[in-house]
N, CA, C, O and CB atoms as a CASP TS submission, in Angstrom:
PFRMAT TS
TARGET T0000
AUTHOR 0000-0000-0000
METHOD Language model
MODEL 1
PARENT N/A
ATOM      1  N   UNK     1     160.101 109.845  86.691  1.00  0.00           N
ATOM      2  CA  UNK     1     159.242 110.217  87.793  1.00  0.00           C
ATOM      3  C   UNK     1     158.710 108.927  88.428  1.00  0.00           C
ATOM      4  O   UNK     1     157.967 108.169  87.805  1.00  0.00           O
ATOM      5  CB  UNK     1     158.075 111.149  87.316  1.00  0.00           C
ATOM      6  N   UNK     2     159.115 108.698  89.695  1.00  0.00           N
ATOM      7  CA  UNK     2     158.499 107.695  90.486  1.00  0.00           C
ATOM      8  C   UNK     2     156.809 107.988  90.587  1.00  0.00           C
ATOM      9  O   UNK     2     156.192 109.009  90.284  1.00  0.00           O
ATOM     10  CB  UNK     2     159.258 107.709  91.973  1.00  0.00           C
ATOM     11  N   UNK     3     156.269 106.577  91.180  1.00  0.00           N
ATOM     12  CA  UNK     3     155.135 106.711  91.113  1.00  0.00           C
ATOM     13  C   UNK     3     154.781 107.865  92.359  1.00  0.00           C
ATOM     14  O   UNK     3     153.991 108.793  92.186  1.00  0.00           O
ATOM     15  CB  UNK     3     154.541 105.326  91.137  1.00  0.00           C
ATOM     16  N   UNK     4     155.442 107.642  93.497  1.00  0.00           N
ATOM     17  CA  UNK     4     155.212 108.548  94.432  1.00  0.00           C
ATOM     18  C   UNK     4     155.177 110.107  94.405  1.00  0.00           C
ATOM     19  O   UNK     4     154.451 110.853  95.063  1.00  0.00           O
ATOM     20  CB  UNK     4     155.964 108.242  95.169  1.00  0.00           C
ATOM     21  N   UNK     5     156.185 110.439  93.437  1.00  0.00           N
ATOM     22  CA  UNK     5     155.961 111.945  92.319  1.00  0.00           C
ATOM     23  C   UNK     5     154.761 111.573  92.063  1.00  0.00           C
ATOM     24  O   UNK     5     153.886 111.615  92.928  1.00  0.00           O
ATOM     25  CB  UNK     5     156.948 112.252  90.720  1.00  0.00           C
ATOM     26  N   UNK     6     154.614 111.286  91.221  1.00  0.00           N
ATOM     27  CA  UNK     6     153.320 111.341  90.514  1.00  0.00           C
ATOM     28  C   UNK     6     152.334 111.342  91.201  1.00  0.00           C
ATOM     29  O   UNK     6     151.524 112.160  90.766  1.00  0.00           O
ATOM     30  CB  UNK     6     153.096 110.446  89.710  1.00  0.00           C
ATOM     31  N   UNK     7     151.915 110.711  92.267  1.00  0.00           N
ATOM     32  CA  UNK     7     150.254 110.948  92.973  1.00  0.00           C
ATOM     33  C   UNK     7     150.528 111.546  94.000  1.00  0.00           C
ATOM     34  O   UNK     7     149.718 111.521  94.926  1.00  0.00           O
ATOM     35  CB  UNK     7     149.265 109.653  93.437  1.00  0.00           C
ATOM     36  N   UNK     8     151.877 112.325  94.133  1.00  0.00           N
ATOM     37  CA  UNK     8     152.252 113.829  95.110  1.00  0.00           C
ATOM     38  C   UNK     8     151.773 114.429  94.307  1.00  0.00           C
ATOM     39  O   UNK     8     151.379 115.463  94.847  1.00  0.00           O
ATOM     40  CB  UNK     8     153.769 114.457  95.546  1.00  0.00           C
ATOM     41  N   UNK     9     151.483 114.441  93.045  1.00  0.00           N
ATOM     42  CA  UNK     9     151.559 115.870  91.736  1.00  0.00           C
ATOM     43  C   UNK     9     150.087 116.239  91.807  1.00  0.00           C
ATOM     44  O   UNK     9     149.474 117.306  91.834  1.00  0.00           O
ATOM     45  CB  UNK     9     152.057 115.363  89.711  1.00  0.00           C
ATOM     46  N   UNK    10     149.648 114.567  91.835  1.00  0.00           N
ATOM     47  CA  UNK    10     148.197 114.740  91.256  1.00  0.00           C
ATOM     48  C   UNK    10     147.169 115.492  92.750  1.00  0.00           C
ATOM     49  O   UNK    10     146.110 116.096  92.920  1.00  0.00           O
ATOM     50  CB  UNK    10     147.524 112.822  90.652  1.00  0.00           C
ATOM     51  N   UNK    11     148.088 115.067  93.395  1.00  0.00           N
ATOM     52  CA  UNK    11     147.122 114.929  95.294  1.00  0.00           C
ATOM     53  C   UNK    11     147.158 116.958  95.064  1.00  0.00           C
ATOM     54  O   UNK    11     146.107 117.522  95.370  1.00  0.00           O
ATOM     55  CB  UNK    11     148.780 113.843  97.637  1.00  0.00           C
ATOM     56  N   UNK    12     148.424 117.927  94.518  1.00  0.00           N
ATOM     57  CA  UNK    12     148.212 118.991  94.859  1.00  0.00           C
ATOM     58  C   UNK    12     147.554 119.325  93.992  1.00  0.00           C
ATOM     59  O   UNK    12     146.626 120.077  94.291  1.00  0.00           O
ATOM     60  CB  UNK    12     149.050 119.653  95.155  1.00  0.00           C
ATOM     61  N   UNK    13     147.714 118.947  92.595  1.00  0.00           N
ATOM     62  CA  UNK    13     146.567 119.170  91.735  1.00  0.00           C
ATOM     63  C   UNK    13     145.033 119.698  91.901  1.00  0.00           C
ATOM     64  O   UNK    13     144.457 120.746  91.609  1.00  0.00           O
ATOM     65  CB  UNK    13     146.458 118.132  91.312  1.00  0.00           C
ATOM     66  N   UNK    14     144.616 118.355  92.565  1.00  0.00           N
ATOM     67  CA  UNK    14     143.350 117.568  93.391  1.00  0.00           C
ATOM     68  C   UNK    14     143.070 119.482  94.323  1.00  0.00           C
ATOM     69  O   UNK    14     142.125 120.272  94.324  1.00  0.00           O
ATOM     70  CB  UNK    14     144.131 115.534  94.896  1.00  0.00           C
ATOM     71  N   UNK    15     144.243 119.489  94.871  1.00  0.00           N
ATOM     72  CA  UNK    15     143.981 120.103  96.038  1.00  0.00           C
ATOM     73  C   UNK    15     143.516 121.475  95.915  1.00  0.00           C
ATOM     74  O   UNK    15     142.677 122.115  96.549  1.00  0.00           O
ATOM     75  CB  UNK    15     145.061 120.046  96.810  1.00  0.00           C
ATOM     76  N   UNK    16     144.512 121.851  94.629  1.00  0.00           N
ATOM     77  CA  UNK    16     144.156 123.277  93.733  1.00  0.00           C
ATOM     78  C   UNK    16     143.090 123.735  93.601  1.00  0.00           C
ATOM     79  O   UNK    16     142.601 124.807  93.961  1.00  0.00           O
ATOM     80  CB  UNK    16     144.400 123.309  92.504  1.00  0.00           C
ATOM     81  N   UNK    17     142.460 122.340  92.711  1.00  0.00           N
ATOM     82  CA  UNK    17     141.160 122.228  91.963  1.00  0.00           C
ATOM     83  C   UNK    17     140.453 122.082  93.243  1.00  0.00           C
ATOM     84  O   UNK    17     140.859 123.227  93.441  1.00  0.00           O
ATOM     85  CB  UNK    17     140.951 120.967  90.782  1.00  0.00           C
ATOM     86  N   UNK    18     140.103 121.928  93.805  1.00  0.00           N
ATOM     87  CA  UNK    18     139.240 122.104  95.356  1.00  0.00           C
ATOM     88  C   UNK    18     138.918 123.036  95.678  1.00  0.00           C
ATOM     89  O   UNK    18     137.760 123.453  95.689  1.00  0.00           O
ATOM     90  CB  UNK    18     139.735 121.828  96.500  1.00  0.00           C
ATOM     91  N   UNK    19     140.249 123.782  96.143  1.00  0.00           N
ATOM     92  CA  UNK    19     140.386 125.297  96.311  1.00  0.00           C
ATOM     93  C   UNK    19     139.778 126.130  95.745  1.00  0.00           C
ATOM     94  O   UNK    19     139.253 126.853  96.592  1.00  0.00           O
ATOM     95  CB  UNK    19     141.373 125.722  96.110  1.00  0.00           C
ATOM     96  N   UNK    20     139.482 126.534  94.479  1.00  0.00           N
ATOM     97  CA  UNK    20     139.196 127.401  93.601  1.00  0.00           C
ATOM     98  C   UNK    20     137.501 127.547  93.700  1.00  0.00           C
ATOM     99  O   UNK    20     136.755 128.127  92.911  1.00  0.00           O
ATOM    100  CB  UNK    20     139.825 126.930  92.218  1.00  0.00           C
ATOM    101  N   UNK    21     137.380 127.286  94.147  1.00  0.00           N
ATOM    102  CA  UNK    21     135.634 127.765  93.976  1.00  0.00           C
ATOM    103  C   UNK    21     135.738 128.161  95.264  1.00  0.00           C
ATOM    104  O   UNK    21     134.821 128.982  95.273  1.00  0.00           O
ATOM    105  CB  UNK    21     134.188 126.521  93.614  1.00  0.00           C
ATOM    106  N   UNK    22     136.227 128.181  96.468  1.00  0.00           N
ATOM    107  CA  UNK    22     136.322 128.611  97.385  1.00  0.00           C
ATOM    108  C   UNK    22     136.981 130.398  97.543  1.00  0.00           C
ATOM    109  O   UNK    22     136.504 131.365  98.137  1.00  0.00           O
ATOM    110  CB  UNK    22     136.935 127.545  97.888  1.00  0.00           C
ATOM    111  N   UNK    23     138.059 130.271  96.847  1.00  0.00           N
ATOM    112  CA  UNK    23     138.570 131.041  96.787  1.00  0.00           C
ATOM    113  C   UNK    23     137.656 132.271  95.767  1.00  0.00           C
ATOM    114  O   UNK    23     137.643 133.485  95.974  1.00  0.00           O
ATOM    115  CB  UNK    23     139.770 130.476  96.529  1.00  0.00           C
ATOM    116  N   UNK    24     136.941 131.532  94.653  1.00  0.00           N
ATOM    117  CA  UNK    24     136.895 132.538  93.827  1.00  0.00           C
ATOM    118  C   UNK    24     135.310 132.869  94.696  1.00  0.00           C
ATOM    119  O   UNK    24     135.025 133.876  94.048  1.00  0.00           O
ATOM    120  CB  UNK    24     137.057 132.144  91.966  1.00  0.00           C
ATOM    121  N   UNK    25     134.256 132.731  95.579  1.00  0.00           N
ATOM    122  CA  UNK    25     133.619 132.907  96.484  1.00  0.00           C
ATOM    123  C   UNK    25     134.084 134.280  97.437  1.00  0.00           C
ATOM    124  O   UNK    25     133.404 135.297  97.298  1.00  0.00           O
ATOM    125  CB  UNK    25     133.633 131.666  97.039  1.00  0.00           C
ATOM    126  N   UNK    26     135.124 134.295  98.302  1.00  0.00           N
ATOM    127  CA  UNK    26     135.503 134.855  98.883  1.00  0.00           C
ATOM    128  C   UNK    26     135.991 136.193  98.455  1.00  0.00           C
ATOM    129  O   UNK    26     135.986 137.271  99.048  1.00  0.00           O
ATOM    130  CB  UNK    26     136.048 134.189  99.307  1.00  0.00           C
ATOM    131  N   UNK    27     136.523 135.760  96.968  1.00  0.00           N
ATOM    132  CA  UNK    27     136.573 137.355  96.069  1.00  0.00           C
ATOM    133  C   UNK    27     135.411 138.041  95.628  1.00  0.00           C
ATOM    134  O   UNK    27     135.345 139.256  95.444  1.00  0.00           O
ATOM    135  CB  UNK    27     137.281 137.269  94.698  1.00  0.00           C
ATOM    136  N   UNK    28     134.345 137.079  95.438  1.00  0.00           N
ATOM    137  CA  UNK    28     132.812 137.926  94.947  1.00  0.00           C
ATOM    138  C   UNK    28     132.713 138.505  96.241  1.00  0.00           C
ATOM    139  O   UNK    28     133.072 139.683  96.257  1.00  0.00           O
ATOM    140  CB  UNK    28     131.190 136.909  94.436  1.00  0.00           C
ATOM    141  N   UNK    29     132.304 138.000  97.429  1.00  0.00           N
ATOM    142  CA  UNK    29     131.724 138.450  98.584  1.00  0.00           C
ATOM    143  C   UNK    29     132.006 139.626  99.201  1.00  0.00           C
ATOM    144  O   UNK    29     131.218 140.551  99.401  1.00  0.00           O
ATOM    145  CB  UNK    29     131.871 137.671  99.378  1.00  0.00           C
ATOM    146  N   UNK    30     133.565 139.540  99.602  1.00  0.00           N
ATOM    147  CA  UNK    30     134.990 140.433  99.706  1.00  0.00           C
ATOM    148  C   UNK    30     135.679 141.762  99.592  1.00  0.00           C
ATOM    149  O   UNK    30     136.119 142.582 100.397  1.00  0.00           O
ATOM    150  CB  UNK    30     135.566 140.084  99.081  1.00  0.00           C
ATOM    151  N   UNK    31     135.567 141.612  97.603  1.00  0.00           N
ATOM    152  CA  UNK    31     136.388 141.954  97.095  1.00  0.00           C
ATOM    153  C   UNK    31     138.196 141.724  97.336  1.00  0.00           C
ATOM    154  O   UNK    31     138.734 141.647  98.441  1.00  0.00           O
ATOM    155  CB  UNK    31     135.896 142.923  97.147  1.00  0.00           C
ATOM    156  N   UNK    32     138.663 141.673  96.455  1.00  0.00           N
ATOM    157  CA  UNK    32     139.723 141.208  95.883  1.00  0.00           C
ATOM    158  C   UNK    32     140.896 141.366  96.954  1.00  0.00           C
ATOM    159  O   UNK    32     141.699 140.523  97.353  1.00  0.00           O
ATOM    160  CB  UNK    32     139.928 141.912  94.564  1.00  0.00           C
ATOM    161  N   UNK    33     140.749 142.654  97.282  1.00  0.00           N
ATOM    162  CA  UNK    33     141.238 143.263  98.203  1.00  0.00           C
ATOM    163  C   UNK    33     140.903 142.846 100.207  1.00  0.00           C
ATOM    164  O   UNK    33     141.713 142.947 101.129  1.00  0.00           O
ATOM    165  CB  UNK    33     140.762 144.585  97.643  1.00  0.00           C
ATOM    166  N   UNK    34     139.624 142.449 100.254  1.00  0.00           N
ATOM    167  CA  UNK    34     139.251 142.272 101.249  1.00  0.00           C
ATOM    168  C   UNK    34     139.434 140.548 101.233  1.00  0.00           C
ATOM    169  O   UNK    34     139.342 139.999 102.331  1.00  0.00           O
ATOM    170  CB  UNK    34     137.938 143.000 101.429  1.00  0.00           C
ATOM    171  N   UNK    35     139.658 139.791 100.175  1.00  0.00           N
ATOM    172  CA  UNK    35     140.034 138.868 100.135  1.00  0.00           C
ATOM    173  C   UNK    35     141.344 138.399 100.809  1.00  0.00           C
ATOM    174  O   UNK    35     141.577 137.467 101.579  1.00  0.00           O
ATOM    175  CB  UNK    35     139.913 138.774  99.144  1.00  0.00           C
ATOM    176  N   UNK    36     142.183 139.435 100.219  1.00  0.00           N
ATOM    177  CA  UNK    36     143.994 139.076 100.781  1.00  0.00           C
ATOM    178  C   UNK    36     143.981 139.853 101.849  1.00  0.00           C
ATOM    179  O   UNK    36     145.070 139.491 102.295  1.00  0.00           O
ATOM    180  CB  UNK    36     145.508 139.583  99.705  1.00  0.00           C
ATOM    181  N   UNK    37     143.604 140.640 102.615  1.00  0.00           N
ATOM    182  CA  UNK    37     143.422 141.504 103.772  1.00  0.00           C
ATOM    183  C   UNK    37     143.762 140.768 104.763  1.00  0.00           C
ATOM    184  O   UNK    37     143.574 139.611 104.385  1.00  0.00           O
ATOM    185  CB  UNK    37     142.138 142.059 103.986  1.00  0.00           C
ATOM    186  N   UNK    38     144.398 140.763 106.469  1.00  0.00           N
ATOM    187  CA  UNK    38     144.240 140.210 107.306  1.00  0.00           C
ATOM    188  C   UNK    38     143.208 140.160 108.449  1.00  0.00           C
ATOM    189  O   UNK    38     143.077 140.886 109.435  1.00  0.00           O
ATOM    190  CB  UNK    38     145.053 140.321 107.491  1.00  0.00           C
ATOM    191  N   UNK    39     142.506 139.072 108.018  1.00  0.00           N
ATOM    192  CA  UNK    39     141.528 138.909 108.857  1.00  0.00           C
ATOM    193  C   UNK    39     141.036 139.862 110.090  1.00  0.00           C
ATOM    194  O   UNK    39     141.936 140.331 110.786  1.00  0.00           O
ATOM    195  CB  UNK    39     141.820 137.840 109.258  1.00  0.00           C
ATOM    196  N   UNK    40     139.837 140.153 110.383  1.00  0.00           N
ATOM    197  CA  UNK    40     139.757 140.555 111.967  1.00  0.00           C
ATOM    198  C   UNK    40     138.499 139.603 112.556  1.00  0.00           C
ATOM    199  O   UNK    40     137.906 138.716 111.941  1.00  0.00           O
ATOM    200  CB  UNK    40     139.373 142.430 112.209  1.00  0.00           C
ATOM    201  N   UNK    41     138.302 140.008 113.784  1.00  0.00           N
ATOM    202  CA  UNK    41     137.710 139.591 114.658  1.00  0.00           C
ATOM    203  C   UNK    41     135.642 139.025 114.200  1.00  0.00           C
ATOM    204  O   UNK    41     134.894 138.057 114.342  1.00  0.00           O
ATOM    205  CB  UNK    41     138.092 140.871 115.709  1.00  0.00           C
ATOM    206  N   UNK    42     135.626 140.744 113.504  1.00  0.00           N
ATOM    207  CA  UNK    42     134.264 140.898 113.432  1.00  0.00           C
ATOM    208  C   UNK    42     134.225 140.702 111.566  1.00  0.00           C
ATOM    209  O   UNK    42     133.401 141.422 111.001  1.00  0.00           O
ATOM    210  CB  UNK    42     133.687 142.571 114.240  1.00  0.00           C
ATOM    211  N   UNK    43     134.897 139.969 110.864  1.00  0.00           N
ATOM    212  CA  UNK    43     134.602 139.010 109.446  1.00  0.00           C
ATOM    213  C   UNK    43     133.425 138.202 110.156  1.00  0.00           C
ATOM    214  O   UNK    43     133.511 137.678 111.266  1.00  0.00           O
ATOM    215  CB  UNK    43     136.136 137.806 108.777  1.00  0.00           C
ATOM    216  N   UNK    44     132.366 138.194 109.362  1.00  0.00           N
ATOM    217  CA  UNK    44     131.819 136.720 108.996  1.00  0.00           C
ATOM    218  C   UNK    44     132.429 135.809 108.146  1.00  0.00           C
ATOM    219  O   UNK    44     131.911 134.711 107.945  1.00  0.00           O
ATOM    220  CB  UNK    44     130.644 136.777 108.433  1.00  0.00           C
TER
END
């Protein structure tokens, strides 16, 4: 694994771990369902 693999790996890693409190937010608020739903107009 080149180094450039490697801090590609870590950068989505990074990016995952970011994500997740966001995501798991949007499922309390939501629900799970209203989470994966497609958006409308009148979401806050």
């Amino acid at each position: 694994m080149s180094s450039l693999e490697f801090y590609t790996s870590l950068s989505a890693i990074w990016i995952a771990i970011a994500w997740f409190p966001y995501i798991l937010d949007r499922i309390m608020v939501h629900g799970l369902t209203g989470t994966m739903a497609n958006p409308t107009p009148s979401l806050a």
